[in-house]
C-alpha distance (Angstrom), angle and dihedral (degrees) to the residues before:
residue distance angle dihedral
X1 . . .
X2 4.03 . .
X3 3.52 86.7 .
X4 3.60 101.2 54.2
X5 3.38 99.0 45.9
X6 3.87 85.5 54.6
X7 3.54 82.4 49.8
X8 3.91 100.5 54.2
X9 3.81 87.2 40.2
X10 4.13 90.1 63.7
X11 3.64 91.3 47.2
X12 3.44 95.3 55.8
X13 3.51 90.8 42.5
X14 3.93 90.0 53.2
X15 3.69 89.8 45.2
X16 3.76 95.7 53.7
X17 3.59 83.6 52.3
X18 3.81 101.8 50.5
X19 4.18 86.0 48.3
X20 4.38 89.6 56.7
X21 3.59 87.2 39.6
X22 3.84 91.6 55.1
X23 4.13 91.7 39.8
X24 3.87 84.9 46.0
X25 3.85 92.4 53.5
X26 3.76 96.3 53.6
X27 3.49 89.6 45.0
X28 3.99 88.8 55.2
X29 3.96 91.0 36.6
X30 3.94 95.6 58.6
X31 3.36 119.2 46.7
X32 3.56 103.6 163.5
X33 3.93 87.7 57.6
X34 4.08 102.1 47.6
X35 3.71 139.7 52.5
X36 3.61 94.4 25.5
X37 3.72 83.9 156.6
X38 3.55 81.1 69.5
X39 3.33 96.7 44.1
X40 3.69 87.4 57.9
X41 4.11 92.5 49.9
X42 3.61 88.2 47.4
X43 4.18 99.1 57.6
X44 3.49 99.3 28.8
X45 4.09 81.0 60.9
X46 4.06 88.7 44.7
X47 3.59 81.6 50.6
X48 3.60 102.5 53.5
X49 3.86 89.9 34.9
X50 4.53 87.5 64.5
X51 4.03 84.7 45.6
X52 4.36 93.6 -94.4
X53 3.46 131.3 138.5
X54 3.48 106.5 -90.5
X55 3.84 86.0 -168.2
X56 3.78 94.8 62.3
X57 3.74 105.2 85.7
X58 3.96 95.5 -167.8
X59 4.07 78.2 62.7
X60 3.77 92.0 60.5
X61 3.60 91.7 38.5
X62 3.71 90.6 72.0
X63 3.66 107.8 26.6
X64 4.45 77.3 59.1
X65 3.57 90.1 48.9
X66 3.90 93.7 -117.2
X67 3.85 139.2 -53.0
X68 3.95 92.2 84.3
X69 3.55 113.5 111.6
X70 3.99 96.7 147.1
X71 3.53 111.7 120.8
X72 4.60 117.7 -138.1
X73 3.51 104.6 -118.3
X74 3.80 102.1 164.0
X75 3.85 134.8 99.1
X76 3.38 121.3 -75.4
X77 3.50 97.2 -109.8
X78 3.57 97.4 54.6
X79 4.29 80.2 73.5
X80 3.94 88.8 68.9
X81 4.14 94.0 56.3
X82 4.26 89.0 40.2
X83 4.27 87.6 50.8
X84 3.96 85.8 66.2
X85 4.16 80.8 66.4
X86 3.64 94.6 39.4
X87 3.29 96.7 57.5
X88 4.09 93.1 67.3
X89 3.82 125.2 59.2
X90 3.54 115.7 -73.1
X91 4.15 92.8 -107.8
X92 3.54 92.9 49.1
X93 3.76 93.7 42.4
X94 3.83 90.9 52.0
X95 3.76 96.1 52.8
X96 3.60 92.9 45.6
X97 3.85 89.9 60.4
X98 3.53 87.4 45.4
X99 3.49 93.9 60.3
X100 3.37 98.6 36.6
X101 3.64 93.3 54.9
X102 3.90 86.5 45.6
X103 3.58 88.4 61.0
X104 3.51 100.0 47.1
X105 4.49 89.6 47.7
X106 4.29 76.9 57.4
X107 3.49 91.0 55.5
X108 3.68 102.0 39.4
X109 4.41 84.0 54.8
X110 3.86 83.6 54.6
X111 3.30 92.2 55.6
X112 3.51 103.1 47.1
X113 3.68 97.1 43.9
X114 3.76 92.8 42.7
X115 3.95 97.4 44.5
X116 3.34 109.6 21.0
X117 3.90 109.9 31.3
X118 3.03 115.2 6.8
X119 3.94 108.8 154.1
X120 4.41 92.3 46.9
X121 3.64 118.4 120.2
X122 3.96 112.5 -87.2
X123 4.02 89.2 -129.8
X124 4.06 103.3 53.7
X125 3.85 87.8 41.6
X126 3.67 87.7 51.7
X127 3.35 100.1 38.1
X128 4.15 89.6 49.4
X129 3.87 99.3 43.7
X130 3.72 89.5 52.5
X131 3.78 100.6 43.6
X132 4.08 105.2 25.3
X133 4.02 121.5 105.3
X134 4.12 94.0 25.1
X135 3.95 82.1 -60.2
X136 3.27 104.5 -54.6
X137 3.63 105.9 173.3
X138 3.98 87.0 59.4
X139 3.58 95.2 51.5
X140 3.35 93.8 54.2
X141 3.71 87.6 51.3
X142 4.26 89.0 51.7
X143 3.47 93.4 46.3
X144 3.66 102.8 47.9
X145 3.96 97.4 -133.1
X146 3.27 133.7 160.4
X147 3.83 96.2 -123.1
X148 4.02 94.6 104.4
X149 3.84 92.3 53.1
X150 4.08 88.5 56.6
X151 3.22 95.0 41.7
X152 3.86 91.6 49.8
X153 4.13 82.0 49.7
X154 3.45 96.3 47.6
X155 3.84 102.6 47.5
X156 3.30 93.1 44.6
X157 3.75 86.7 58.9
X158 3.48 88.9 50.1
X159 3.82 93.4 62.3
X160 3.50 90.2 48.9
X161 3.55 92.4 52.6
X162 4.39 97.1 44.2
X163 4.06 83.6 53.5
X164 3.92 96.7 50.7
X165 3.85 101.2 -100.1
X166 3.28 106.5 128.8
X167 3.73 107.6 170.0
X168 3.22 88.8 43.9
X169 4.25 88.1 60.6
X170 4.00 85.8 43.4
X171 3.80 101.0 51.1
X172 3.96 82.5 47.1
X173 3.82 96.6 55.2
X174 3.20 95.3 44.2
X175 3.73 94.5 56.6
X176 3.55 85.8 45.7
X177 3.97 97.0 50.0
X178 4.39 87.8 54.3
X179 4.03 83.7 73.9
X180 4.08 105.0 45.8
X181 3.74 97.5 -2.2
X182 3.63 102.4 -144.5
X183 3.55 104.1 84.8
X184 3.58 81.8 82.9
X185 3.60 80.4 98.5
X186 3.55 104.3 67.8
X187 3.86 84.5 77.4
X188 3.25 85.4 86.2
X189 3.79 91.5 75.7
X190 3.72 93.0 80.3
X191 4.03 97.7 68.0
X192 3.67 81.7 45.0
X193 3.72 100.7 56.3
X194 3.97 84.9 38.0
X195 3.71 90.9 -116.3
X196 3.62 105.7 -172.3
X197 4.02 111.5 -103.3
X198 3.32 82.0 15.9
X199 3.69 99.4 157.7
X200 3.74 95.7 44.1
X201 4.06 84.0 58.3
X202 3.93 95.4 51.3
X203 4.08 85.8 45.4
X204 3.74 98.2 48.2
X205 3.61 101.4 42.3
X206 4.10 88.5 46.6
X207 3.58 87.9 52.4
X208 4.00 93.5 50.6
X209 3.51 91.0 43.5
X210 4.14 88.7 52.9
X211 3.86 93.2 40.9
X212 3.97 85.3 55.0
X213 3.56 91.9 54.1
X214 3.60 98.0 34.2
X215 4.17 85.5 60.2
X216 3.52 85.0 43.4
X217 3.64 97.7 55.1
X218 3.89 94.2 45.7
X219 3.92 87.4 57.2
X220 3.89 96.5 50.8
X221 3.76 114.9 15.0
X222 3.39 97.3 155.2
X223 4.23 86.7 54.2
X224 3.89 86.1 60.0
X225 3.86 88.2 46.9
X226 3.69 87.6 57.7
X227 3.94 100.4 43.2
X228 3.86 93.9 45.1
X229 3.51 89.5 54.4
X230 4.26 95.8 40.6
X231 3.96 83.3 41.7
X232 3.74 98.6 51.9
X233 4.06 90.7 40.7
X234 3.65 88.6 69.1
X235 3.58 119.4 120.3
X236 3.60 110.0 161.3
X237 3.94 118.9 166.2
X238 4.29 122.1 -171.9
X239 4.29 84.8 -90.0
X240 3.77 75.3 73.7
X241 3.39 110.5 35.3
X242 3.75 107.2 -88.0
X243 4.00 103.1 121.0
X244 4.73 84.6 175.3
X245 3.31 115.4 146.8
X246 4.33 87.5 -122.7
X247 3.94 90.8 57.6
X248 3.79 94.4 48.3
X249 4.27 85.0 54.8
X250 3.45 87.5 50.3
X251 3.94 97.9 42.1
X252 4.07 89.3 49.5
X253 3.85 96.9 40.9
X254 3.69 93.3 55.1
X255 3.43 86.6 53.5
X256 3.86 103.0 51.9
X257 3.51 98.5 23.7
X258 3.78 135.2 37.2
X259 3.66 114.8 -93.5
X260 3.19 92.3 -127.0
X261 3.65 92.5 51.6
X262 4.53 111.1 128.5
X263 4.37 79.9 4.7
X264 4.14 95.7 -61.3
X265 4.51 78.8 -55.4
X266 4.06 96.5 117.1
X267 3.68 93.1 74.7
X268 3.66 90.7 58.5
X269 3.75 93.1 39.7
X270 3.60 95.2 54.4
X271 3.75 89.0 42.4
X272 4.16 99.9 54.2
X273 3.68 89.8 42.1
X274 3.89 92.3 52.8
X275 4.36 85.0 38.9
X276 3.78 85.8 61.3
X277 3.74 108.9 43.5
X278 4.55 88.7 49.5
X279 4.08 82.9 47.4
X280 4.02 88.4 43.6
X281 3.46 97.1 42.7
X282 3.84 98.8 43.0
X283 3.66 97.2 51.2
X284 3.86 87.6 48.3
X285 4.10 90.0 63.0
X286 3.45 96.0 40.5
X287 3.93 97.2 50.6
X288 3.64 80.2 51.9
X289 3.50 92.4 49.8
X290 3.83 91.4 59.2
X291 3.95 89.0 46.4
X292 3.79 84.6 62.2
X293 3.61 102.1 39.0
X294 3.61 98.2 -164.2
X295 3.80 120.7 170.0
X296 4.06 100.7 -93.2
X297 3.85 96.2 38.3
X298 3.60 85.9 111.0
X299 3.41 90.0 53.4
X300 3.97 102.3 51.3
X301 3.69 89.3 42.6
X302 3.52 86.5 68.9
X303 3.36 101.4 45.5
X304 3.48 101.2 48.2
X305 3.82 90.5 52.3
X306 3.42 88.3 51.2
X307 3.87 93.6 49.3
X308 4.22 92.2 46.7
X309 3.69 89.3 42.4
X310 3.65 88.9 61.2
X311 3.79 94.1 44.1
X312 4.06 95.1 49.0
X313 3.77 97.8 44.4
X314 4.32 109.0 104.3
X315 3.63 87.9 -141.1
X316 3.81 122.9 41.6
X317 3.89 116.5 152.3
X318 3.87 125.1 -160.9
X319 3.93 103.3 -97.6
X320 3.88 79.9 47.8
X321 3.75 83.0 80.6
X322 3.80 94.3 78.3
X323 4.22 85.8 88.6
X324 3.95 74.6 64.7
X325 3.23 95.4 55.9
X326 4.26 112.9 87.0
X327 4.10 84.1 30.1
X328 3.70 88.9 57.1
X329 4.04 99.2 43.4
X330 4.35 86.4 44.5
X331 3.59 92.4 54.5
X332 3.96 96.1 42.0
X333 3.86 84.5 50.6
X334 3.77 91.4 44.6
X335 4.43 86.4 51.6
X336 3.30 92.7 47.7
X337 3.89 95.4 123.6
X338 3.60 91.9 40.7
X339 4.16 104.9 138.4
X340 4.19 117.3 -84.0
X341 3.91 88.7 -117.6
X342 3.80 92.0 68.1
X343 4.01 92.0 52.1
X344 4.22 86.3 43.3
X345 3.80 90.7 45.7
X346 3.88 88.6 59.6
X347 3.40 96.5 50.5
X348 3.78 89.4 53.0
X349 4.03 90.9 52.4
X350 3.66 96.9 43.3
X351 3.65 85.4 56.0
X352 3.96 86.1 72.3
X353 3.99 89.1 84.3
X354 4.20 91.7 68.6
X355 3.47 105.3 119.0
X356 3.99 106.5 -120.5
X357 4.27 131.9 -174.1
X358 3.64 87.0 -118.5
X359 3.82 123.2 84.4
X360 3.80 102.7 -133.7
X361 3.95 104.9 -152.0
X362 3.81 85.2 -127.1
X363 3.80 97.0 53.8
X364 3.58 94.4 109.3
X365 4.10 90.8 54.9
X366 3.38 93.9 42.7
X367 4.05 94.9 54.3
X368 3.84 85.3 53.1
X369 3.86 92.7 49.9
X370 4.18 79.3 63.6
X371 3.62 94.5 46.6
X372 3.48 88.4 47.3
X373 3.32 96.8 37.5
X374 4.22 102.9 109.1
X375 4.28 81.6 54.6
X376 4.01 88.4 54.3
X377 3.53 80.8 50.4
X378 3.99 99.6 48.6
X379 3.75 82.9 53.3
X380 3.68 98.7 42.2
X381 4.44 72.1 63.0
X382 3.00 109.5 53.0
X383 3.80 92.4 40.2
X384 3.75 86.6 61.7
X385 4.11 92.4 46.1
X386 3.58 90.0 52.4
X387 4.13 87.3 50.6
X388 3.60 99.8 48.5
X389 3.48 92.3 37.8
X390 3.81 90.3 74.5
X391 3.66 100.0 80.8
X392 4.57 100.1 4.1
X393 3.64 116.8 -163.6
X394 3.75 124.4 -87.8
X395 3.29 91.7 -132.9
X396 3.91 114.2 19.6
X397 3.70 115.7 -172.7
X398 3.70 88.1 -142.0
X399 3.92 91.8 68.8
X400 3.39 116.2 129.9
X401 4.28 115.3 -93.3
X402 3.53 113.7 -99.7
């Protein structure tokens, strides 16, 4: 029976495998119909390399020839790293990413299983990692982003930081916080785990990280011109990607209300209210987490910062959800007991999204509950951290490896 079971458990295993390796071959096959995230990293540093405005998309619309729409959005100094790629032919350029990015996923499954769970089941952790978050992993992947290489940054920081390094976990962030800048705020985690000199950590990296830009900003003023005004243009709702907990608000108040109900200021209202009671709440359980001291408070800290940093951020795109990721697969694992009726209820809900003859007069909230649905998701998280949080396990099996 034993053997089996191992048995079935390999061929699922195998069969995930074939199904990324077929996904991952059409994604290397076409490369005028992938990674056009890439593709936009790639011209807008073309452009800025021939003295353009690599934040004026109609300027890498021509200089690709058409088909690029995408507008750059990221700090100048991001061009510098994406020139290494622009100076190759497109192809070669494209597959190099690829591959690079291929390499990083491999090392971001190391350090999950090694660090984080080590003793799980192969096929659930599979299973989960390739499925979770609407698939996030794999739409990183199709798109091209970045997201894998900050993530890769970022939890690599994190082991640092769980085994007592923490320069190590600042020099990490920091690198990390050059693509997308805001995981600058995940240096926050040392006062919270009461790293020792915490404060002086937080202070010095900021002031590195400000220096860098600072220099940055003396050398190209005009660049930061340009991305403040592309960055603050942004207005990205989940038809486009952006599953944030600001652009559902705004996606569900223009459909109830007017939009310009309060002056177009509910949104924001709503949004700051709802900002303050995650931030509230979270630092709440993990104060109490320190009271208690228990053997994986270190570890839930850092989840549930992870999970409320992903729910407070205005912008949060799909692949973002990889930082969901380990936090999701700990607290399924944790819920594994949970009763039948909870699993059977779901299935009954999800059912919702079957298209039917008859117009349901919630139909248009109930398509946004699908676009939204990875956010639902974060929060159906975090929920569940702050639960089992209340009294954690003395000896979790998701504490990190020693």
């Amino acid at each position: 029976m034993y053997a089996s079971g191992k048995f079935a458990g390999r061929l699922i295993v195998a069969l995930l495998l074939l199904i990324a390796a077929h996904f991952m071959y059409q994604i290397f096959v076409n490369p005028d119909t992938y990674q056009w995230d890439f593709k936009m990293y790639y011209y807008a540093a073309r452009v800025d390399a021939s003295g353009g405005n690599p934040y004026n998309p109609n300027e890498l619309h021509r200089l690709a020839g058409g088909g690029l729409l995408l507008r750059y959005v990221y700090p100048p100094p991001i061009l510098t790293f994406f020139k290494l790629f622009a100076a190759m032919p497109y192809p070669v350029a494209y597959h190099l990413w690829l591959a690079f990015k291929l390499l990083l996923l491999g090392g971001l499954l190391i350090l999950w299983r090694r660090f984080f769970f080590p003793a799980e089941s192969l096929v659930p952790y599979a299973t989960f990692l390739l499925l979770a978050f609407s698939t996030a992993i794999y739409i990183d992947l199709v798109t091209g982003n970045i997201s894998i290489l900050e993530q890769f940054l970022l939890w690599l920081g994190f082991v640092f930081l769980l085994r007592e390094k923490p320069r190590g976990f600042c020099m990490l962030v920091l690198l990390g916080s050059c693509f997308k800048v805001f995981p600058i705020a995940f240096l926050l985690l040392l006062p919270l785990l009461d790293v020792k000199h915490s404060w002086r950590y937080v202070f010095t990296s900021a002031a590195v990280f400000a220096g860098v830009f600072a220099f940055s900003y003396f050398l190209d003023p005009a660049g930061y011109e340009r991305f403040f005004a592309a960055a603050t243009a942004i207005d990205e709702r989940g038809a486009m990607g952006n599953i944030s907990l600001l652009a559902c608000v705004k996606d569900v108040s223009d459909l109830v209300f007017n939009p310009q109900f309060l002056g177009g200021r509910l949104p924001y209202v709503i949004y700051v209210v709802a900002v303050a009671a995650i931030i509230f709440l979270s630092l709440k359980r993990m104060h109490a987490l320190r009271r208690m001291a228990p053997d994986d408070a270190g570890l839930l800290i850092l989840f549930l910062f992870c999970v409320a940093f992903a729910l407070v951020m205005p912008r949060f795109k799909t692949y973002s959800c990889i930082l969901l990721l380990a936090p999701g697969y700990w607290v399924v694992k944790r819920s594994s007991n949970m009763p039948a009726f909870v699993f059977l209820l779901a299935l009954f809900v999800l059912d919702v999204q079957r298209p039917s003859p008859v117009k349901l007069p919630l139909a248009p909230l109930l398509s946004m509950f699908w676009t939204y649905y990875p956010l639902f998701l974060a929060f159906l998280v975090w929920g569940m951290l702050l639960y089992h949080s209340r009294e954690p396990s003395a000896s979790a099996t998701a504490q990190v490896a020693t």
